[in-house]
C-alpha positions as CSV (number, residue, x, y, z in Angstrom):
1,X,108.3,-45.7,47.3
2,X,108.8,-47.3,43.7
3,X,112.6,-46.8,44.2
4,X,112.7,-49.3,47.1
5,X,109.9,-51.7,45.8
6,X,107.3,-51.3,48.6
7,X,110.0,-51.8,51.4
8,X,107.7,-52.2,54.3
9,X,110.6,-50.8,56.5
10,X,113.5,-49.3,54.4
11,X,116.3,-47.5,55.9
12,X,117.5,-44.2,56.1
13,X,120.5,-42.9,54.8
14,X,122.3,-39.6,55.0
15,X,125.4,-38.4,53.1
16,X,127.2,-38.6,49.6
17,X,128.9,-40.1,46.6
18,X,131.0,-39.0,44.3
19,X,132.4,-40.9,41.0
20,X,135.4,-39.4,39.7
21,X,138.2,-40.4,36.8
22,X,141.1,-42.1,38.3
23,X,143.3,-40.9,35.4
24,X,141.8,-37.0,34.5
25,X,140.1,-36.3,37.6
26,X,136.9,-35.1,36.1
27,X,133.9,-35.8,38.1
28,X,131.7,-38.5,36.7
29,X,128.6,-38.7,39.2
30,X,128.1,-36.4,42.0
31,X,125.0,-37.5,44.4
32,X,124.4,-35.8,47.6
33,X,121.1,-35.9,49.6
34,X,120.7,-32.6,50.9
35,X,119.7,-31.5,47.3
36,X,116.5,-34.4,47.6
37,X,113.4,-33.5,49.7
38,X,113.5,-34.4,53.1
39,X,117.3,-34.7,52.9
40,X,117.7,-38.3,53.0
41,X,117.7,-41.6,50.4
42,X,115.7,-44.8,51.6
43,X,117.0,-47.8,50.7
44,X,115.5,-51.5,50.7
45,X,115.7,-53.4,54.2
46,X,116.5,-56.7,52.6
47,X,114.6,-58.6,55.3
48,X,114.0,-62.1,53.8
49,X,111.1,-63.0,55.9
50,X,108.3,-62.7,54.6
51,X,106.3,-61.4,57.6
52,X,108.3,-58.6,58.1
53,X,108.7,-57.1,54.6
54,X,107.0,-58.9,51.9
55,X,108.6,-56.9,48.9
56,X,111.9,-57.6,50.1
57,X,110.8,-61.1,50.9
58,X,110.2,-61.6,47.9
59,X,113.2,-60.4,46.5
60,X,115.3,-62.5,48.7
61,X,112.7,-65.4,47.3
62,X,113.7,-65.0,43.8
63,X,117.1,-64.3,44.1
64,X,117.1,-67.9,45.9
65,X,115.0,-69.6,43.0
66,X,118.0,-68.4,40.5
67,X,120.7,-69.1,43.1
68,X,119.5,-72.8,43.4
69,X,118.5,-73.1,39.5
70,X,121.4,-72.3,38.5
71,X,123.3,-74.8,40.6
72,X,120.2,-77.6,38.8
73,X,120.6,-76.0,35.4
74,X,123.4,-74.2,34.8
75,X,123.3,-70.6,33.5
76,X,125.2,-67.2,35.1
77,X,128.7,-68.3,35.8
78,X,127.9,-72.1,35.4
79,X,127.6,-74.4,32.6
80,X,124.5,-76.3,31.2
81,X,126.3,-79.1,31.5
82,X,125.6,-79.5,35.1
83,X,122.0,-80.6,34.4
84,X,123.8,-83.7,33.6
85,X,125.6,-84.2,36.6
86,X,124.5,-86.6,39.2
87,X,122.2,-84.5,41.4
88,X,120.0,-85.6,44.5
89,X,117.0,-83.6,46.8
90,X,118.0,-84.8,50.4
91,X,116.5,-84.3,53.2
92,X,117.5,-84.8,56.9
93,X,115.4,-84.7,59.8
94,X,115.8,-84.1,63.5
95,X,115.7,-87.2,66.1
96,X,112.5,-88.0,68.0
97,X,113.0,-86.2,71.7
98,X,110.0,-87.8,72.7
99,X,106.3,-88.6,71.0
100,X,104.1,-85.6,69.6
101,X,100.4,-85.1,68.4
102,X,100.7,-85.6,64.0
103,X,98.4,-84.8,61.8
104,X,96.1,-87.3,59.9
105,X,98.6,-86.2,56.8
106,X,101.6,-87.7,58.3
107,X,100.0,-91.0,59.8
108,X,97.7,-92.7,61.1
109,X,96.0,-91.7,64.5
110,X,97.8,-93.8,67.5
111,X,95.7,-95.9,69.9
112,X,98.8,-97.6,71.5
113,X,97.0,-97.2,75.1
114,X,98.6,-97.3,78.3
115,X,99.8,-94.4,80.0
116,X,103.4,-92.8,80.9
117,X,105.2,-92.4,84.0
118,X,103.3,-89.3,84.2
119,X,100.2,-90.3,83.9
120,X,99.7,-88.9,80.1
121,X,98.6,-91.3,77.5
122,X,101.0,-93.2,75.6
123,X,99.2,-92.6,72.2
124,X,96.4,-89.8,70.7
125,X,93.5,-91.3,69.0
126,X,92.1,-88.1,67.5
127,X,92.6,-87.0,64.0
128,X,94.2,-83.3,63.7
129,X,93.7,-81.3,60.9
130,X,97.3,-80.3,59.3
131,X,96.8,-77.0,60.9
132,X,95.2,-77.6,64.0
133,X,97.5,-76.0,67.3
134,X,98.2,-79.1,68.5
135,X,100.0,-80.6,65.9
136,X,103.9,-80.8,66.8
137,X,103.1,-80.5,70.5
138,X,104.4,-83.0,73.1
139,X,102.2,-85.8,74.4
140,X,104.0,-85.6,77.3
141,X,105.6,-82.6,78.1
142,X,107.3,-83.9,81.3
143,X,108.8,-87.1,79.0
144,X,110.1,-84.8,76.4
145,X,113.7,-84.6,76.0
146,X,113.9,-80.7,76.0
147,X,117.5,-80.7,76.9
148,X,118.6,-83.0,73.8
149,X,116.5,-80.8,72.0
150,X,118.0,-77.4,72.3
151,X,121.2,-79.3,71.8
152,X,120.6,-80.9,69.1
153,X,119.8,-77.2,67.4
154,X,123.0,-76.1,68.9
155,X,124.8,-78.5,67.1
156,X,122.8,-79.0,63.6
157,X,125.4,-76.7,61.7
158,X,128.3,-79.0,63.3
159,X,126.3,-82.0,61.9
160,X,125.6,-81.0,59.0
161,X,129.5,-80.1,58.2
162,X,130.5,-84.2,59.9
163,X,127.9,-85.3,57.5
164,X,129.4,-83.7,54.0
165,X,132.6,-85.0,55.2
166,X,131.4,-88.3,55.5
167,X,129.7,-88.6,51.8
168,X,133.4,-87.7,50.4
169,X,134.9,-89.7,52.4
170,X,132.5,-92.8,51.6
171,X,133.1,-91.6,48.0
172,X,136.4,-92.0,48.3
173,X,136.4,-95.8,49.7
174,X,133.5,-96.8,47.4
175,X,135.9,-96.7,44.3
176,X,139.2,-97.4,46.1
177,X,140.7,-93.8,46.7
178,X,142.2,-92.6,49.7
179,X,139.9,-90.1,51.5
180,X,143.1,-87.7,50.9
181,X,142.5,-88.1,47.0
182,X,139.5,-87.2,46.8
183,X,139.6,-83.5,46.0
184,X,141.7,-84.6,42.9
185,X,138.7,-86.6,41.5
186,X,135.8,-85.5,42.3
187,X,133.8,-82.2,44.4
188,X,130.7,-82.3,46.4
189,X,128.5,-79.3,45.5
190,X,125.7,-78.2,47.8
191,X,122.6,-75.7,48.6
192,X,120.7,-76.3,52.0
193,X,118.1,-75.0,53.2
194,X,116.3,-75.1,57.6
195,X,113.6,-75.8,58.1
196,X,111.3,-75.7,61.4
197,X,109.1,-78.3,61.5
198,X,105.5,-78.2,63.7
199,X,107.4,-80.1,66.8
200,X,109.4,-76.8,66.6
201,X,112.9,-78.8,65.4
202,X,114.8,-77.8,62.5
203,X,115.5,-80.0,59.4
204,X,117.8,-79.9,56.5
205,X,116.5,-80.1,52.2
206,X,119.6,-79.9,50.5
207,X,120.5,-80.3,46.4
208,X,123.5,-82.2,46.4
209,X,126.0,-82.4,42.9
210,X,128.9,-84.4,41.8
211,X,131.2,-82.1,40.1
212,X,134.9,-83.1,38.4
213,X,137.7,-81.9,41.1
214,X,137.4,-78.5,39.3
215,X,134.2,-77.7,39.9
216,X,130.8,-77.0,38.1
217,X,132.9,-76.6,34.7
218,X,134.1,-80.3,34.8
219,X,132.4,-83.5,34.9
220,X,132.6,-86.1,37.7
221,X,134.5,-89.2,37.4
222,X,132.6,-92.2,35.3
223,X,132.3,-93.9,38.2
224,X,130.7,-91.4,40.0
225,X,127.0,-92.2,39.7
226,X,123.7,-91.0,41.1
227,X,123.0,-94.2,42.8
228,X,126.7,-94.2,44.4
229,X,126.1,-90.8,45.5
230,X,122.8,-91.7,47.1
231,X,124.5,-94.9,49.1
232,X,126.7,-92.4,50.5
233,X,124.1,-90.0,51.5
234,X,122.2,-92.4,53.1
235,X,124.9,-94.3,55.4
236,X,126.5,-91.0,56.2
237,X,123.0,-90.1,57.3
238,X,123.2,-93.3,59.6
239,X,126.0,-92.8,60.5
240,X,127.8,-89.2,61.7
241,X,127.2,-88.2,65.3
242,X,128.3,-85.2,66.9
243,X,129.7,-85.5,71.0
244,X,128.4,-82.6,73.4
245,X,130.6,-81.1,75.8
246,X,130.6,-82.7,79.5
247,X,128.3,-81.4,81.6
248,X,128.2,-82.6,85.1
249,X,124.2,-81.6,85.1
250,X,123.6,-83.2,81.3
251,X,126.1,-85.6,80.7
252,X,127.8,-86.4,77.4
253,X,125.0,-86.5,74.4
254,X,125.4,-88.1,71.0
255,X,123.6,-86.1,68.1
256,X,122.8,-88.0,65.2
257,X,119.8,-87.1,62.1
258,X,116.2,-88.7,62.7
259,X,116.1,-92.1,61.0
260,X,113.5,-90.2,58.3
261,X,116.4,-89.3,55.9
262,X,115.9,-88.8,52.4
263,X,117.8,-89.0,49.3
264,X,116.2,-88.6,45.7
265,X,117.4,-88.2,42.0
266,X,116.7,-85.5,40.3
267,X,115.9,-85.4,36.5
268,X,118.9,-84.9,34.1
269,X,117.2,-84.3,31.1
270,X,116.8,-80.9,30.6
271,X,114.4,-78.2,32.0
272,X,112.2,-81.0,33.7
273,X,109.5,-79.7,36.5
274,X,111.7,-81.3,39.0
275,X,114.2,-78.7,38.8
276,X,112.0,-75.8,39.1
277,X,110.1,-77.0,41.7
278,X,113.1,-77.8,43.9
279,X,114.5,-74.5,43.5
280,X,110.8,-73.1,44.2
281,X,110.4,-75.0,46.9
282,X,113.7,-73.6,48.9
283,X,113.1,-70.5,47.7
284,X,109.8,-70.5,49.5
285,X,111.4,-71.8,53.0
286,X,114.1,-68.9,52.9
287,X,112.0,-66.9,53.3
288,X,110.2,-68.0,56.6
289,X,111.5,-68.4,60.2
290,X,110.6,-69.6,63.3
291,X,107.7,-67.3,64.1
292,X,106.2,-68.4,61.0
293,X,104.8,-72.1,62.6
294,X,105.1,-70.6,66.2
295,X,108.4,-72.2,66.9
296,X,110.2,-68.9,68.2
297,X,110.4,-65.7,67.6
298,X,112.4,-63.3,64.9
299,X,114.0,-60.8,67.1
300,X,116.5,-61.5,70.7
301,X,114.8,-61.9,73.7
302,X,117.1,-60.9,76.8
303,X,114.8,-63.2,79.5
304,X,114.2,-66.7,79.2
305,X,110.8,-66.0,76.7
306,X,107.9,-65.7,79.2
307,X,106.2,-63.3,77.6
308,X,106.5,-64.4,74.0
309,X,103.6,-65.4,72.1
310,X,104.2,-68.9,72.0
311,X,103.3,-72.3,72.9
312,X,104.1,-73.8,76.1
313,X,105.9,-76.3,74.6
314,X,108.3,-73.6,72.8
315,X,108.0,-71.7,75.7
316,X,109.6,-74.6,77.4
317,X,112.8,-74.8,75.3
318,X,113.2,-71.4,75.7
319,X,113.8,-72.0,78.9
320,X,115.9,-74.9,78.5
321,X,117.9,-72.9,76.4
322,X,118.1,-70.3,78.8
323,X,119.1,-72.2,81.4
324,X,121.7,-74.4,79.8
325,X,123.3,-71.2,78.3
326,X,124.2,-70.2,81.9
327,X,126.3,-73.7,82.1
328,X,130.4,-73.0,81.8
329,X,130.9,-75.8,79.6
330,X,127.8,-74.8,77.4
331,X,129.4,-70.5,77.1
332,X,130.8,-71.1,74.0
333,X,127.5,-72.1,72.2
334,X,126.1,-68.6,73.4
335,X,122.7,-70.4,73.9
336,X,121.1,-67.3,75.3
337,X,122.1,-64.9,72.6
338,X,119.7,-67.7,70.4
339,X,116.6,-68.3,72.5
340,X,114.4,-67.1,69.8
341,X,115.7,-69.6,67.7
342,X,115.6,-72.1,70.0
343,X,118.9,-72.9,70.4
344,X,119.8,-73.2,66.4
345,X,122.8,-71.0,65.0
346,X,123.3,-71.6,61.6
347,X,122.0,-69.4,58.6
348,X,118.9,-70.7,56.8
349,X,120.7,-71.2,53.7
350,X,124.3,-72.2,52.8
351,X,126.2,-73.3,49.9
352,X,129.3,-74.6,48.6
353,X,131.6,-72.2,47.0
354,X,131.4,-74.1,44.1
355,X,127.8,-75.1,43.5
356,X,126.1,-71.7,41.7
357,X,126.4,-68.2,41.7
358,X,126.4,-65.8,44.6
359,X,124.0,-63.2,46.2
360,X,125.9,-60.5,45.5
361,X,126.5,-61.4,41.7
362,X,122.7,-61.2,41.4
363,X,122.5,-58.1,43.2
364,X,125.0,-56.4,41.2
365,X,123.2,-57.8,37.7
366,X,119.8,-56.2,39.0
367,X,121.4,-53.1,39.2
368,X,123.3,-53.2,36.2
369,X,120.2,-54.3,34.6
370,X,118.4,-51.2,36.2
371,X,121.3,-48.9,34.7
372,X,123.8,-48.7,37.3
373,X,127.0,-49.3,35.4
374,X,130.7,-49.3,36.2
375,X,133.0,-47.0,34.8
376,X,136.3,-48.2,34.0
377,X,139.1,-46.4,36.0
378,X,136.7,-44.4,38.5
379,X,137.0,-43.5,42.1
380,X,133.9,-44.0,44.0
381,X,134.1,-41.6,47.6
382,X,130.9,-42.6,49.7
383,X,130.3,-41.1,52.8
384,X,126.8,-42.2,54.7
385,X,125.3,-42.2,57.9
386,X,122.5,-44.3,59.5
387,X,119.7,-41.8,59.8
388,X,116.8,-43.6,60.9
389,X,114.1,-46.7,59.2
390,X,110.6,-47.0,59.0
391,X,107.0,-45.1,57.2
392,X,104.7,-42.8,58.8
393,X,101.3,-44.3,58.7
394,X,100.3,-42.6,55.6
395,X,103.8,-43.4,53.5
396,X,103.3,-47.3,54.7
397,X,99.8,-47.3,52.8
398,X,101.8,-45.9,49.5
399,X,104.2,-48.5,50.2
400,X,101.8,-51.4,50.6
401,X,100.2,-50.0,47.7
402,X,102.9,-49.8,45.7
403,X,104.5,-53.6,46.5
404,X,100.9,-54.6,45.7
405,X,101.3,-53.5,42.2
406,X,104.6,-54.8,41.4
407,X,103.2,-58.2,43.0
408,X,100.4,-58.2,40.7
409,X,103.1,-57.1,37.7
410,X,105.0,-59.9,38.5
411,X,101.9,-62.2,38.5
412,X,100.5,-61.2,35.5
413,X,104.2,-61.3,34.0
414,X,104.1,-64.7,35.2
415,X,100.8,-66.0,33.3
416,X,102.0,-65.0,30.2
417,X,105.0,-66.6,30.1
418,X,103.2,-69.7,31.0
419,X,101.3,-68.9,28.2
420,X,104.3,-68.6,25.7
421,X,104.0,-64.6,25.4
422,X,106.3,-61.9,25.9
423,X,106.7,-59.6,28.8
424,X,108.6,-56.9,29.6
């Protein structure tokens, strides 16, 4: 159970591996799982979310607060020198599809009176706690735009791509350079992160850098400032749109981003609290989904999601989704294969090639940090088979036990760092 962290749901592995020398042919390592009890080796899940495996949620977590600290403050395979960069926290939000109930957090309660086509009231007088159920659902549900909604999911990743493009290419003009040029100059260097809001629609927080045409190891141009960056963050935001197909039962749709987009500098000097808490704050989002705020579920659903625990409202564009992904000209956005997401089909987090280090660099460092070392010349022969996942009742109790502790480690750990002490 130690061996895998607490993995709420590890899987099962059967087989071999043998290390030999590629130039004597002496055998270095030699594992094989029918000499363990039980004949078989359990290995972490790696599920990032955090409902289904909190100790490898949390993993995935940290390994996301160095992935994105790094690309703030250099450090791994990037220099310190980044910290100096010009660097912005953006965020881009969905369209309205039509008006919702907000918490008293967000604005003020709405008394605009008068009522819609269907009868509903135009506005909602009541305060709502930040967490009350409501919050996020329609006013209306008949005047929602459900259709534009699952759509718009369908087409965030696409966006989000046309918007990048955009901020280079507005680089580009802004100081006279050919869009072609650019590349020659200057790089764009990004981590995102989705996010589902309450309304059940994803948005986008995203670091942005200005790197020299090399990459994180060279500076940008000196005309390339933070406040030139955020000009073109913010009129790209305004500005990219993405065309659905024709659909003789939808029409043609323009997708844009929400008009509440976002662009901020972050601080350049040194380890400022900014930093850490942008990387913590991404960090923290990787690790949920949709399920988390009730906005879809984490597995596939094969129907149209009537008997997922849901609201009616994300019921609803389960539905939609299900029924638009039966549409010829909508087969190649595979809309029913992504009903529990709601339509959306890009990863929670991306990143430029160029903007930090990678998952599996920080994998491998754990484990060569945990004494698995490589041996120069060797011949690794694996041979494994897919045995089966899961605890019995009584070994998930030692695991939940066990990821307790190494929570509470970490915590402790944690405190006295903060406190200027050492731990190991």
């Amino acid at each position: 159970m130690t061996a895998t962290g607490g993995c709420s749901h590890p899987v099962h592995l059967s087989g071999s591996t043998t290390t030999v020398d590629g130039t004597t042919g002496e055998i270095l390592h030699h594992y094989d799982t029918r000499d363990d009890p039980g004949e078989r080796l359990l290995v972490r899940c790696r599920n990032r979310r955090a409902d289904i495996c909190p100790a490898c949620s949390r993993l995935h977590a940290g390994d996301t607060h160095h992935l994105v600290r790094v690309g703030l403050l250099g450090g791994k395979s990037v220099p310190d020198s980044v910290r100096h960069r010009p660097r912005l926290f953006v965020t881009l939000t969905a369209p309205s599809f039509g008006p919702v109930h907000r918490s008293s957090e967000l604005s003020r309660p709405r008394r605009d009176g008068g009522t819609c086509e269907h009868g509903r009231p135009l506005g909602c007088g009541l305060v709502h706690a930040p967490d009350a159920p409501s919050v996020g659902q329609p006013l209306c549900l008949a005047c929602y735009d459900y259709t534009a909604h699952v759509l718009w999911h369908a087409h965030a990743s696409k966006l989000w791509d046309r918007f990048v493009i955009d901020v280079r290419r507005r680089l580009a003009s802004s100081v006279g350079l050919a869009q072609s040029r650019f590349r020659r100059h200057a790089r764009l260097s990004f981590a995102r992160v989705a996010e589902y809001q309450r309304r059940a629609a994803v948005h986008v927080h995203a670091v942005v850098r200005l790197d020299g045409p090399t990459g994180p190891g060279d500076g940008p141009p000196a005309s390339g400032t933070a406040e030139l960056l955020i000009d073109a963050v913010r009129a790209s935001a305004r500005r990219v749109l993405v065309r659905t197909p024709y659909s003789p039962a939808v029409g043609e749709l323009n997708l844009r981003w929400g008009a509440q987009a976002d662009a901020r500098p972050l601080r350049t000097d040194g380890d400022g609290p900014d930093d850490d808490a942008v990387a913590a704050y991404v960090a923290k989002y990787v690790t949920k989904g949709a399920s988390d705020i009730g906005a879809g579920t984490d597995y596939r659903l094969s129907s149209r999601g009537e008997s997922a625990p849901v609201s009616e409202h994300v019921r609803t564009l389960m539905r939609t989704c299900w029924r638009l992904g039966g549409l010829p000209e909508y087969e190649p956005l595979r809309l029913r294969a992504w009903v529990h997401t709601l339509g959306y089909r890009g990863h929670i987090l991306t990143k430029s090639r160029a903007y930090s280090t990678t998952y599996a660099a920080l994998r491998a460092q754990r484990a060569h940090h945990q004494g698995h070392t490589d041996t120069p010349n060797a011949i690794t022969e694996r041979n494994w088979r897919y045995v089966g996942s899961g605890h019995t009742p009584g070994a998930a109790l030692i695991a939940a036990g066990v990821a307790e502790d190494l929570a509470e480690s970490r915590r402790l750990c944690l405190e006295r760092r903060q406190e200027g002490e050492w731990c190991r």
